[in-house]
C-alpha positions in Angstrom: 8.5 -3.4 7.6 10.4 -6.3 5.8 8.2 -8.9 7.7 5.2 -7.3 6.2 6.2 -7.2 2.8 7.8 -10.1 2.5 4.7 -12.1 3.7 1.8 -9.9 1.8 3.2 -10.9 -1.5 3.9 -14.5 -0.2 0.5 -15.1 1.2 -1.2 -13.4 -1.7 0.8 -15.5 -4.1 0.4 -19.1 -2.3 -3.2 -19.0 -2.3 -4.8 -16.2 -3.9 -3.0 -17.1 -7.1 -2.0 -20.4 -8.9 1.4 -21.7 -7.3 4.1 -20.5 -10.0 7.6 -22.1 -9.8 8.8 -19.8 -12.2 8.5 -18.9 -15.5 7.7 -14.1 -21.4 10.2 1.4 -39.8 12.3 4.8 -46.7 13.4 6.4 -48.2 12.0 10.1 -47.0 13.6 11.4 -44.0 12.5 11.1 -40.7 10.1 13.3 -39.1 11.4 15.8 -36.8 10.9 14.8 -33.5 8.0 16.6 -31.4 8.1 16.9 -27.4 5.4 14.8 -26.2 3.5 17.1 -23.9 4.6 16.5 -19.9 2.2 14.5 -18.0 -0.8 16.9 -16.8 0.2 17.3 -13.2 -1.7 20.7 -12.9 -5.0 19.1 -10.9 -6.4 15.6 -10.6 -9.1 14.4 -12.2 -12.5 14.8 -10.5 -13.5 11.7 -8.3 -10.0 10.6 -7.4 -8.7 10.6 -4.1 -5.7 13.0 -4.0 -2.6 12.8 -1.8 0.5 15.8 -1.6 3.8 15.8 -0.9 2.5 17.6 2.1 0.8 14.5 3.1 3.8 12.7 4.0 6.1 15.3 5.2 6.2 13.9 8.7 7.9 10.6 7.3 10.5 12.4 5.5 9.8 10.5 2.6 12.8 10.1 -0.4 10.9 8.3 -2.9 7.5 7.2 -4.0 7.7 4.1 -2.5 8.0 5.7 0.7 4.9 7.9 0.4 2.9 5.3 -1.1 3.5 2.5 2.1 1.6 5.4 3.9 -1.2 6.0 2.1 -4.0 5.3 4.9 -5.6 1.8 3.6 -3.7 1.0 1.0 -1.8 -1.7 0.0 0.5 -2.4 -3.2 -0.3 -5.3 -5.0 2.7 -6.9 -7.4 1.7 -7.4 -11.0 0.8 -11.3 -11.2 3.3 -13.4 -13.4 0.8 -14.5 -16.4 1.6 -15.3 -19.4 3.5 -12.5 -21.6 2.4 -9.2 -20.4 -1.4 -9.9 -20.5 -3.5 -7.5 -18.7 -2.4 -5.6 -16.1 -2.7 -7.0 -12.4 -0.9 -5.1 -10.0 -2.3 -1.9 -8.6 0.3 1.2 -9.6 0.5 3.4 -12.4 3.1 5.7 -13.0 1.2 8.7 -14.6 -1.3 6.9 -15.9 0.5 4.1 -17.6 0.9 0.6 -17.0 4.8 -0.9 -16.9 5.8 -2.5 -19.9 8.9 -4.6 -18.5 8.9 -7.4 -16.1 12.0 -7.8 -14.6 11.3 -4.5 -12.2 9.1 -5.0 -9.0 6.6 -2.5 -8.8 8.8 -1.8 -5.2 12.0 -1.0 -7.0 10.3 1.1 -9.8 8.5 2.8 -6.9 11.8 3.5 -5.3 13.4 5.0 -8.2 11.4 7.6 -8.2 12.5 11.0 -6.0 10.0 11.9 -3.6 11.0 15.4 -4.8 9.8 14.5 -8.6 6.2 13.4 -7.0 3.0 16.1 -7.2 0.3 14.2 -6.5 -0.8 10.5 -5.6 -4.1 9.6 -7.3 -6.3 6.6 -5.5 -8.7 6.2 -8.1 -11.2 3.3 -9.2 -9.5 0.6 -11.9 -12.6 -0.3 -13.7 -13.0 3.5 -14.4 -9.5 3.7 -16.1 -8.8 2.9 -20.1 -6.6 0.2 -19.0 -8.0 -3.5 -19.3 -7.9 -5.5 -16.2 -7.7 -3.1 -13.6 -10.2 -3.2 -10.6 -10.2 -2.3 -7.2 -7.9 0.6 -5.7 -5.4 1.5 -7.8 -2.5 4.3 -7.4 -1.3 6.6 -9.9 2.0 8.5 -9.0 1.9 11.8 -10.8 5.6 12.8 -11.2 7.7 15.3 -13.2 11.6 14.7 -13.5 13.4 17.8 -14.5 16.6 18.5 -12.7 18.8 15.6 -12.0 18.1 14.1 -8.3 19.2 10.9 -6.4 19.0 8.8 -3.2 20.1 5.8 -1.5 19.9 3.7 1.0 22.1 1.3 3.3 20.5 -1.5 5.1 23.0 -3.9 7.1 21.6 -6.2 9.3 23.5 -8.6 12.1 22.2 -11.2 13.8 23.0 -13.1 17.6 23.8 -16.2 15.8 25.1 -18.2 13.5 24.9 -15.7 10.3 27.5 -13.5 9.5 26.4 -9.7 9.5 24.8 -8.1 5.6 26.6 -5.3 4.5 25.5 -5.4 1.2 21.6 -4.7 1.1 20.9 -1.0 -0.1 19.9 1.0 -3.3 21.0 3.9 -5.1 18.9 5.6 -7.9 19.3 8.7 -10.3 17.1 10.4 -12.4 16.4 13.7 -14.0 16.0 15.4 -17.8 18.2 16.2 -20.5 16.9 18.2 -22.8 13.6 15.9 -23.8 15.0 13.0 -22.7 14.1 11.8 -19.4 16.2 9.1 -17.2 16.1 6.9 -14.9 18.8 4.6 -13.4 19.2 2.6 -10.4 21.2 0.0 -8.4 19.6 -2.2 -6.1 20.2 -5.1 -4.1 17.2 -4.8 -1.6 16.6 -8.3 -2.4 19.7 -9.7 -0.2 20.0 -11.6 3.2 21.4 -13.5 5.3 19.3 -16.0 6.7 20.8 -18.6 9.8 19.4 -21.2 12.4 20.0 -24.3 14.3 19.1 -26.4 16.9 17.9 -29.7 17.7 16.0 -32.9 15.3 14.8 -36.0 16.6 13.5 -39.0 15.1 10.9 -40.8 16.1 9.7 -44.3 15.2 6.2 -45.5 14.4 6.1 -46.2 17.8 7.2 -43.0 19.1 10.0 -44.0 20.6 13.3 -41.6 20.1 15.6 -43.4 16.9 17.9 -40.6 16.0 19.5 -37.1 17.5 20.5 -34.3 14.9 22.1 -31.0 16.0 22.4 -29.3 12.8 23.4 -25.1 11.8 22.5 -24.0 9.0 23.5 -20.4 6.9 22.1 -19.0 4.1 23.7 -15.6 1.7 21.8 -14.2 -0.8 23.1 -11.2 -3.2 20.9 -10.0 -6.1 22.5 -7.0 -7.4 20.4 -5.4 -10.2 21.4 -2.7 -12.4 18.5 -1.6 -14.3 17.3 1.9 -15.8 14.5 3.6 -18.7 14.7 6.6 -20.7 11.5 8.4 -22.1 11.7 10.4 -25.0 9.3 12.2 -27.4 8.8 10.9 -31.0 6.7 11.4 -34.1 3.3 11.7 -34.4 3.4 13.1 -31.0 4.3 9.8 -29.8 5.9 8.8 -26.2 8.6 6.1 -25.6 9.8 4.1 -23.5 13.4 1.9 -23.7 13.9 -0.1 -20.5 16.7 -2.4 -19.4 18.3 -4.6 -16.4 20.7 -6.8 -15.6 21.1 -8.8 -12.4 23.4 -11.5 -10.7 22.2 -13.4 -8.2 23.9 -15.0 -5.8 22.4 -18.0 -3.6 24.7 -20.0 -1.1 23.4 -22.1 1.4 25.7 -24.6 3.7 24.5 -26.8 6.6 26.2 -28.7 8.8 24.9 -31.2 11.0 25.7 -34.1 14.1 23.7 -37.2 14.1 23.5 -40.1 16.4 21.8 -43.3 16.1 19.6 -44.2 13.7 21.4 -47.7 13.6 24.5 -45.7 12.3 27.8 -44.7 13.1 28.0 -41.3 14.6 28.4 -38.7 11.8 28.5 -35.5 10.8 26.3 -34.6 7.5 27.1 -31.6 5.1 24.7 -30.2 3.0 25.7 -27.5 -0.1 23.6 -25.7 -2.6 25.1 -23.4 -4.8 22.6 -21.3 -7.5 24.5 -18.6 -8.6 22.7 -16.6 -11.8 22.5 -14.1 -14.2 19.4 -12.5 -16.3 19.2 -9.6 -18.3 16.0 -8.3 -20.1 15.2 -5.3 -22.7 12.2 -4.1 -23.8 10.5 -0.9 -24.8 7.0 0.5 -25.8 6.2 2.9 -28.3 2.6 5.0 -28.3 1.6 7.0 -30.9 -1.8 8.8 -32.6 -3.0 6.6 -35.4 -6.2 7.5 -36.7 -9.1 7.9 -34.6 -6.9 6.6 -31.4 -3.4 6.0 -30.4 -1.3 2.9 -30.9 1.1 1.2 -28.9 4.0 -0.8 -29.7 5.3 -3.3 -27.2 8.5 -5.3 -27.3 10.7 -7.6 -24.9 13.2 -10.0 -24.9 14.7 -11.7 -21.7 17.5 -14.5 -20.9 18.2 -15.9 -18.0 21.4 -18.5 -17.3 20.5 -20.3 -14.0 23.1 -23.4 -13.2 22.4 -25.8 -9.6 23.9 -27.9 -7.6 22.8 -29.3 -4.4 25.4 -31.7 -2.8 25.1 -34.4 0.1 27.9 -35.5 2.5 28.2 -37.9 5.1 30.7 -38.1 7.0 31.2 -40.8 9.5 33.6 -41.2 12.9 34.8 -44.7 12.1 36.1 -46.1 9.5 33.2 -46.1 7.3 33.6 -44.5 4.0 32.3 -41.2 3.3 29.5 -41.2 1.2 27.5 -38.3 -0.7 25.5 -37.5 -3.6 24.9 -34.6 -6.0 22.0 -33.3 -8.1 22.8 -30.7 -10.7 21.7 -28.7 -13.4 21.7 -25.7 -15.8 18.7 -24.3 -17.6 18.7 -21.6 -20.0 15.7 -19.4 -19.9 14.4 -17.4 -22.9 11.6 -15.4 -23.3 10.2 -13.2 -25.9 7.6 -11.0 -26.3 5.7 -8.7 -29.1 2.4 -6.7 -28.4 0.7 -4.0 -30.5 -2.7 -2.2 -29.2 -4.6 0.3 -30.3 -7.1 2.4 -28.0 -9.9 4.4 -29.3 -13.4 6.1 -27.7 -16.1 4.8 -29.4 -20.2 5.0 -28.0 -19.3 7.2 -25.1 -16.6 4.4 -24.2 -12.9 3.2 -24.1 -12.3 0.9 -26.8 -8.7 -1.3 -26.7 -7.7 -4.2 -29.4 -4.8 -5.9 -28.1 -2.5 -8.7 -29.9 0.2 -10.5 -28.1 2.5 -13.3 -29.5 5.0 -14.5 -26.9 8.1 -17.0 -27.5 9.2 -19.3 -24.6 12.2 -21.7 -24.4 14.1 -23.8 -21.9 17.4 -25.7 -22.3 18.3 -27.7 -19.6 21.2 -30.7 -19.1 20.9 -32.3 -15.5 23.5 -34.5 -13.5 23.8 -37.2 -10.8 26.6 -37.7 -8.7 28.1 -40.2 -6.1 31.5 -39.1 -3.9 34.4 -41.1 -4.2 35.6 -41.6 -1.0 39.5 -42.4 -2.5 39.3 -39.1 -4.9 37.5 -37.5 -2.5 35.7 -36.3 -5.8 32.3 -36.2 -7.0 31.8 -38.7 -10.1 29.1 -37.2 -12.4 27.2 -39.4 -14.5 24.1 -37.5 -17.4 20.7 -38.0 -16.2 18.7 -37.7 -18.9 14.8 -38.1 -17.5 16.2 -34.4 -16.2 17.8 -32.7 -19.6 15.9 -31.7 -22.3 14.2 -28.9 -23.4 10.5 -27.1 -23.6 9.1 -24.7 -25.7 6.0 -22.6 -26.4 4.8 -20.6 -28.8 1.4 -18.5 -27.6 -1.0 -15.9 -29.7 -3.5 -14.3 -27.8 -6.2 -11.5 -29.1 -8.3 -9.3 -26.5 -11.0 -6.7 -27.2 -11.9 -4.4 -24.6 -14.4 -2.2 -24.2 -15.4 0.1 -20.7 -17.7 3.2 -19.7 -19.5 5.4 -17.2 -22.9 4.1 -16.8 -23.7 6.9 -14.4 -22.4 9.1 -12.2 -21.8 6.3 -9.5 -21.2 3.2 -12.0 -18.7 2.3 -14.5 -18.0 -1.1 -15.8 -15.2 -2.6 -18.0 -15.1 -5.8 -20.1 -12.0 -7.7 -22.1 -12.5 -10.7 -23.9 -10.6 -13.0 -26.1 -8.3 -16.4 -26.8 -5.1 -17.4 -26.5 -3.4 -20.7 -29.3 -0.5 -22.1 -27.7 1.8 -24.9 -28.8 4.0 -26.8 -25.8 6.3 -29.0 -27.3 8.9 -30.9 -25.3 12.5 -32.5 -26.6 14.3 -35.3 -24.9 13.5 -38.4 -23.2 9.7 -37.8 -23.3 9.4 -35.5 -26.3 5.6 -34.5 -27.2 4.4 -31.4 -29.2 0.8 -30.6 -28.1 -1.4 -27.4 -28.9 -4.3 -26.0 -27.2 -7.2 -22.7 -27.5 -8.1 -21.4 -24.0 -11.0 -18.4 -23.8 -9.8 -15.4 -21.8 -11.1 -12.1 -20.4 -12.6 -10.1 -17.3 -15.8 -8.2 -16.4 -15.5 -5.2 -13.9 -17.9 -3.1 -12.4 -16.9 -0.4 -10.1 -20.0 1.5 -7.5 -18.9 4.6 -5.8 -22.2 6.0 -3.7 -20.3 8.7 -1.5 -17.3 9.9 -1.4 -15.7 8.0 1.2 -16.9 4.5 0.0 -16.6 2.5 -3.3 -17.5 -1.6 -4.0 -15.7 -2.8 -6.9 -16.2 -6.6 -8.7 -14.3 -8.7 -10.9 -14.8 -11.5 -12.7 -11.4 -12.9 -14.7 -10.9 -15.8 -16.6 -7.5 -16.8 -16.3 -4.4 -18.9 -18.0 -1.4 -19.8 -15.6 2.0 -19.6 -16.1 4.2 -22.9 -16.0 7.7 -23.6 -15.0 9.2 -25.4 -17.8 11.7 -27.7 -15.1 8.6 -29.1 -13.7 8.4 -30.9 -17.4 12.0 -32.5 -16.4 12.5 -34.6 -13.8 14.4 -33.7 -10.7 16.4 -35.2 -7.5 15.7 -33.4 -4.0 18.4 -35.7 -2.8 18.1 -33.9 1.0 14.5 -34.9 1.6 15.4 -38.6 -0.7 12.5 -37.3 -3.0 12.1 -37.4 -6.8 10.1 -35.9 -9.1 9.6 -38.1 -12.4 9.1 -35.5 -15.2 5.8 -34.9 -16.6 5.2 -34.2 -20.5 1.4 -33.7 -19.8 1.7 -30.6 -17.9 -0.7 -27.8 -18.8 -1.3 -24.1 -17.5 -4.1 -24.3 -14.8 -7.2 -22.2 -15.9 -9.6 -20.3 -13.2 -12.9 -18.5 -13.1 -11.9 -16.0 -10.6 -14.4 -13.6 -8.7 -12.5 -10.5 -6.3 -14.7 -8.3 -4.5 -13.1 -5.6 -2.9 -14.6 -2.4 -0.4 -13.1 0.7 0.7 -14.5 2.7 3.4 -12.5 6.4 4.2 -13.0 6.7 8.3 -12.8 10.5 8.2 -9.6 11.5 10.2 -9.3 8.0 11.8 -8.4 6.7 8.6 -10.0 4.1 6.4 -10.1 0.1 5.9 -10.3 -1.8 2.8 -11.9 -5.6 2.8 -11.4 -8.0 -0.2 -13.2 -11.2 -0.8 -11.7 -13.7 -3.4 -12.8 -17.1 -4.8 -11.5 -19.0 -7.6 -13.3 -22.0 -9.2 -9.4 -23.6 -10.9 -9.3 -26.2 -13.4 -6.1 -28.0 -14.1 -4.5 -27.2 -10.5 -0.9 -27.7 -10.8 0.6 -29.8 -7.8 2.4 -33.3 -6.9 0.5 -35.9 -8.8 1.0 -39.6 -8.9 3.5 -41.1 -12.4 3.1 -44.5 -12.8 2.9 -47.1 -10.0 5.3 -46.2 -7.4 6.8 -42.5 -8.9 5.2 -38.6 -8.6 5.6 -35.6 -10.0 4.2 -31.9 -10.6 1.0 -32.5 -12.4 -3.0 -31.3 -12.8 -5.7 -32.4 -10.6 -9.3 -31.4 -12.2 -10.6 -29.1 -9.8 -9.5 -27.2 -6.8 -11.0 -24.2 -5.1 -9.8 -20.9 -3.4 -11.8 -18.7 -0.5 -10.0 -15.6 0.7 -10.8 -12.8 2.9 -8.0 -10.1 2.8 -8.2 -6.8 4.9 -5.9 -4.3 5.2 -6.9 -0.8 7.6 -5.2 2.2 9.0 -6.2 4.0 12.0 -4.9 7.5 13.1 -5.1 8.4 17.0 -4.6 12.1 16.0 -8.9 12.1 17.3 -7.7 10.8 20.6 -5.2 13.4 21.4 -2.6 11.1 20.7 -0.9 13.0 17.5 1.4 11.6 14.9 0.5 7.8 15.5 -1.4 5.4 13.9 -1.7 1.5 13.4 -1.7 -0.7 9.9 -3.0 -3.7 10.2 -2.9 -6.8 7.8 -5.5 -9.6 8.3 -6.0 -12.5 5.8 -7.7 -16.4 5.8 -7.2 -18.5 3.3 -9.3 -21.6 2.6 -7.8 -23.6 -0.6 -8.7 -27.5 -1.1 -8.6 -30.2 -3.6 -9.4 -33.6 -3.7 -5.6 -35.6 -3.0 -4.7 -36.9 -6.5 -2.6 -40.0 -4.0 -5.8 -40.5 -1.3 -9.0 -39.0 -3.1 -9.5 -37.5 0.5 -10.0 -33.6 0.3 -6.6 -31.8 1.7 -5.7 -28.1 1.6 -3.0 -27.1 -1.1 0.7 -27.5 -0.2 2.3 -25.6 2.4 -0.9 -22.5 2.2 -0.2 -19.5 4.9 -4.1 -19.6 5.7 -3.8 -17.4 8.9 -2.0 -13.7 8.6 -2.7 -11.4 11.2 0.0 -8.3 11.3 -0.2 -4.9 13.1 2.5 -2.6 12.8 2.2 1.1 15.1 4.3 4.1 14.1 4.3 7.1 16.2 6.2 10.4 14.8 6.5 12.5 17.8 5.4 16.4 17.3 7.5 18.9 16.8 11.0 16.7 16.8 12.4 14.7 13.9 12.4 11.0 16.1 9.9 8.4 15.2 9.2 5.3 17.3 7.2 2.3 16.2 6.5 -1.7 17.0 5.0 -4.7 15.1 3.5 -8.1 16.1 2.8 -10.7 13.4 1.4 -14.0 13.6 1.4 -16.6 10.8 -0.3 -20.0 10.5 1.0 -22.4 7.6 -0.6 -25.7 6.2 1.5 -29.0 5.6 2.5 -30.3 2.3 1.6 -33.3 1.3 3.9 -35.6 -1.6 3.0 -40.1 -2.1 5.0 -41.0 1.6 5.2 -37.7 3.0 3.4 -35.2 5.5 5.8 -32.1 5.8 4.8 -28.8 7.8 7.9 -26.4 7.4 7.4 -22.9 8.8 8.9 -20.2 10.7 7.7 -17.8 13.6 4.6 -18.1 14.2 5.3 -15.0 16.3 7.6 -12.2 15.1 7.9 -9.0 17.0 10.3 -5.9 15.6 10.5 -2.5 17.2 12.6 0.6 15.8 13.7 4.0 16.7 14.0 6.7 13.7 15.5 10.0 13.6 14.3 11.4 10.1 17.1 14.8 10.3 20.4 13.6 10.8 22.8 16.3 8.8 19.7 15.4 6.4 19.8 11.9 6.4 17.1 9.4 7.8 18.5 7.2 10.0 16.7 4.2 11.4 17.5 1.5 13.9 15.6 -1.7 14.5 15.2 -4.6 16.6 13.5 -8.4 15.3 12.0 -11.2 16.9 12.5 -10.5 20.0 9.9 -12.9 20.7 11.7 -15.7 20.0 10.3 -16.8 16.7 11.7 -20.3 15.6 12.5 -22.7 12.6 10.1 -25.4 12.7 9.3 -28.5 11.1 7.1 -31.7 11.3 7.6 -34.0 8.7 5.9 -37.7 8.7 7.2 -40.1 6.1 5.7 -43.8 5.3 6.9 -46.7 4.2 4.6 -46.8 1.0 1.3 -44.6 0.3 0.4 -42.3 2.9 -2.3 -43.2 5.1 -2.1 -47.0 3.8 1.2 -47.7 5.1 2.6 -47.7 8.3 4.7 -44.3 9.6 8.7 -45.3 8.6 9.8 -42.3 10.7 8.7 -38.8 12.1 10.6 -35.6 11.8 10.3 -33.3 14.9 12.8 -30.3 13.8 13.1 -26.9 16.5 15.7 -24.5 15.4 16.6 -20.8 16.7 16.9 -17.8 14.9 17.4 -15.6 17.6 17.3 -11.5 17.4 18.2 -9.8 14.3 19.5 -6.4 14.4 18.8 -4.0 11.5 19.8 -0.3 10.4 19.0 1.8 7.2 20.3 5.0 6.3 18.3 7.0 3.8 19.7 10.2 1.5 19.4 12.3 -1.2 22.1 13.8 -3.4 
């Protein structure tokens, strides 16, 4: 469901993880070229869990991602956005190898792959693997492509109000063999919406007493069209290859338009206009190869990224006051680049892996102010230079890792190493500043029975940074202001994940993970000077997590072909308030997630039927003069009807928040400091959404 995974990756990201805002052969003639031997797709290896095509066949699955959402238990996990390529994070393989590129969600890599091309899924223990940083539950799609095959699928979506209807959201992927070269190519804009509400705002004095009425509407389009595709070829030295490439446009256009009385004003009407229309492309490739003892892999990337702004503010009043506005704008230039060699060997009855990783970082960025001319009816632009400039990093980082059995039941990994990294910053506040951070992880893995294994990890971590949050910035909506910071570093974290899977026998199984995170250098609003803020580090903050994620079949019951996933997850994440010294939770954390989602495929017919209830609970965020909770639901409710045969084709039909889920905010802004100043207004904000009707359409070809 798109609830579901929209708000796994959301919650897991907000508080499990730091917050990230965004973001790394003579002479002699060549050898001929050897066919790299096909992936071994003959049998799995003992002590892996092992899933069929035949296992799915009942949701007429037409790619891996398909199968995989209905593995019982299991739950996909995006790769974290570290620094470079780093370890690996996420929680899929695609046989046996870790992605090199980043661009790609593990979801759209997943759904370029035919469910026709799959063999086998393989839920196997990380730690156990050759590949450093892997714990926990990891799945390794076993596939084969040979003869060409593709797929698609159409998602339009229409809401009861105020949005327009999405015709645009779907996917289309090839892929197949020619000769020794294996392809795969896809088009997706999965990524796309159209998001809508409105309703009523009041303001409130300190009082309590009723200052202003706002009716406002508000639409939202978003279009990320990606084009993106890899080829895998044989080489010398019985070497494998990888070339992979994207490119995307993304479109983001949102428009509201508002009524407001009083507030010792004129009645008005307020327009507000952001326009973030992008493009990125990145391409990169990997290159593994025997080299002595072990094999030896060659890793390179380079990606751009050209991502103008502009967020405009009208007011527009009944009289004959002029009409006033302002305008924050911007265009960063995003570079990254990215070279890794490492060489695996077995050494002392263990996996041995040396990794080096330099990485090259830049932004450009020239910001704007703006003030409408009511005669021109023109914005006037003027530079703002605390907001242009540019940052750059260089980083070097060195891991050695080393894992093995240590019996039949135990296996344990450990990486360890440094990173070097200079941050230097041009402009207003230009500063060049270097820095050595230790690294690494320590994973054990216990598998007693069959049906139950207890993984642990220990990871000392490096953050990535957003290089605008070095620059300041206007959020001329909210009348905030970030200052700039030039002492921004990476926050660091001693992280421990726990994580337990227990196989229920036919009624399914359930998998519990426990996090905590001891952070250093938590990145957040800090106080600048006197009166000003900005992102900045706090010293300490801490993260407690319980994350659980179960299937249960009723097939035991008698009632065949149905089952229930449910999503649970509690997040506790404090610091002590940089503005207060009080101890607050971090900004805006989804600390409550409880999800269940039924499907029933009925026997012996081709229709499906399911439901799904979730319920979310999100903390405030706190800036100097400001208290701002800004959330949606916290009910949502969905229900479809599927018919998986129709002249072939999966068709799907399905019916959102029914239950009336809403746009809600509660913003309380002071005068001065918070809490020792007195309340200049409150913000009580209750906009609908309303039902949202979606559709999908799912082929082959």
């Amino acid at each position: 469901m798109n609830f579901r995974a929209r708000v796994a990756l959301s919650a897991l990201g907000a508080g499990l993880a730091s917050p990230c805002w965004a973001q790394e052969t003579g002479d002699a003639p060549p050898p001929t070229p050897v066919e790299a031997p096909a992936p071994d797709v003959s049998k799995p290896v003992e002590g892996r869990r092992v899933y069929t095509p035949a296992d799915f066949t009942r949701f007429a699955p037409k790619n891996a991602f398909d199968m995989l959402r209905n593995v019982p238990g299991f739950s996909i996990r995006e790769n974290e956005q570290l620094r470079g390529l780093g370890q690996a994070t996420g929680n899929i393989l695609f046989n046996g190898e870790r992605p090199s590129n980043k661009s790609d969600s593990l979801f759209t890599q997943l759904q370029r792959v035919p469910a026709a091309s799959v063999t086998r899924i393989e839920i196997v223990d990380g730690a156990a693997l050759d590949i450093p940083g892997l714990s926990g539950q990891v799945a390794n799609i076993v596939f084969k492509s040979d003869a060409f095959s593709g797929q698609f699928e159409w998602r339009p979506q229409t809401r009861a109000h105020f949005a327009g209807p999405l015709f645009t959201r779907g996917q289309v992927s090839a892929s197949g063999k020619a000769g020794s070269l294996e392809y795969e190519v896809g088009l997706n804009n999965n990524d796309s919406g159209r998001g809508s509400a409105g309703g009523l705002t009041r303001i409130f004095n300190g009082a309590g007493v009723v200052t202003e009425r706002r009716n406002d509407i508000w639409t939202g389009r978003h279009d990320s069209p990606k084009l993106s595709g890899k080829l895998t070829f044989p080489g010398p030295l019985a070497g494998v290859g990888h070339l992979n490439a994207s490119y995307q446009r993304i479109y983001r256009r949102y428009d509201e338009e508002g009524i407001r009385i009083g507030g010792g004003l004129p009645d008005r009407r307020r327009f507000i206009i952001e326009r973030n229309d992008t493009w990125n492309y990145e391409i990169g490739g990997d290159y593994e190869f025997k080299l002595g003892p072990g094999k030896l892999k060659l890793i390179g990337l380079n990606r751009e990224s050209h991502e103008p702004y502009r967020n405009d503010v009208i007011t527009d009043f009944v009289d004959a006051t002029p009409t006033v506005g302002d305008r924050f704008a911007q265009v960063g230039d995003i570079t990254e680049r990215i070279a890794k060699a490492e060489y695996g060997w077995k050494m002392f009855g263990g996996d041995w892996q040396l990794s080096g990783e330099a990485a090259f970082n830049k932004l450009d960025n020239v910001a704007r102010l703006g003030t409408f001319d009511a005669g021109t009816g023109e914005f006037v632009e003027t530079p703002f230079p605390e907001g242009s400039g540019g940052v750059m990093e260089d980083r070097y980082e060195g891991l050695l890792s080393f894992g093995q059995p240590l019996s039949k039941t135990l296996s344990f990994q450990i990486v360890a190493g440094a990173e070097h990294s200079t941050l230097s910053q041009s402009g207003i506040n230009g500063l060049t500043r270097s820095f050595f951070r230790p690294k690494g992880t320590l994973s054990l893995t216990w598998k007693p029975a069959e049906d139950f294994d207890l993984s642990a990890k220990l990871r000392r971590r490096v953050g990535q940074l957003s290089f605008y949050d070095f620059l300041a910035r206007s959020f001329i909506n909210d009348d905030n202001q970030n200052a700039g910071n030039n002492q921004l570093v990476p926050q660091q974290d001693w992280s421990l994940e726990v994580e337990a899977n227990k196989r229920l026998g036919a009624w399914g199984s359930v998998q519990l993970r426990l996090i905590g995170r001891e952070v250093e250098d938590y990145v957040t609003v800090i106080p600048i000077g006197v009166a000003s803020e900005s992102i900045g580090n706090v010293p300490r903050a801490q993260v407690r997590s319980v994350d659980v994620n179960a299937t249960i079949n009723f097939d035991p019951i008698g009632w065949k072909g149905a089952k229930v996933d449910i999503h649970g997850l509690y997040q506790d994440a404090h610091l002590d308030d940089p503005f207060t010294g009080e101890q607050r939770p971090y900004n805006g954390l989804l600390d409550q997630l409880i999800e269940a989602n039924l499907r029933h495929d009925i026997p012996g017919s081709d229709w499906a039927w399911g439901a799904g209830i979730e319920y979310f609970h999100v903390l405030p965020a706190f800036r100097r003069s400001s208290i701002d909770r800004n959330y949606q639901g916290p009910v949502f409710a969905s229900f479809f009807v599927e018919n998986k045969n129709v002249s072939g084709l999966t068709m799907r039909a399905e019916l959102f928040n029914f239950l009336d889920g809403r746009q809600i905010r509660d913003r309380t802004v002071f005068t001065g400091l918070r809490g020792a100043s007195p309340i200049a207004f409150i913000e009580k904000r209750d906009r609908l959404i309303g039902p949202i009707f979606a559709y999908s359409i799912k082929g082959t070809f």
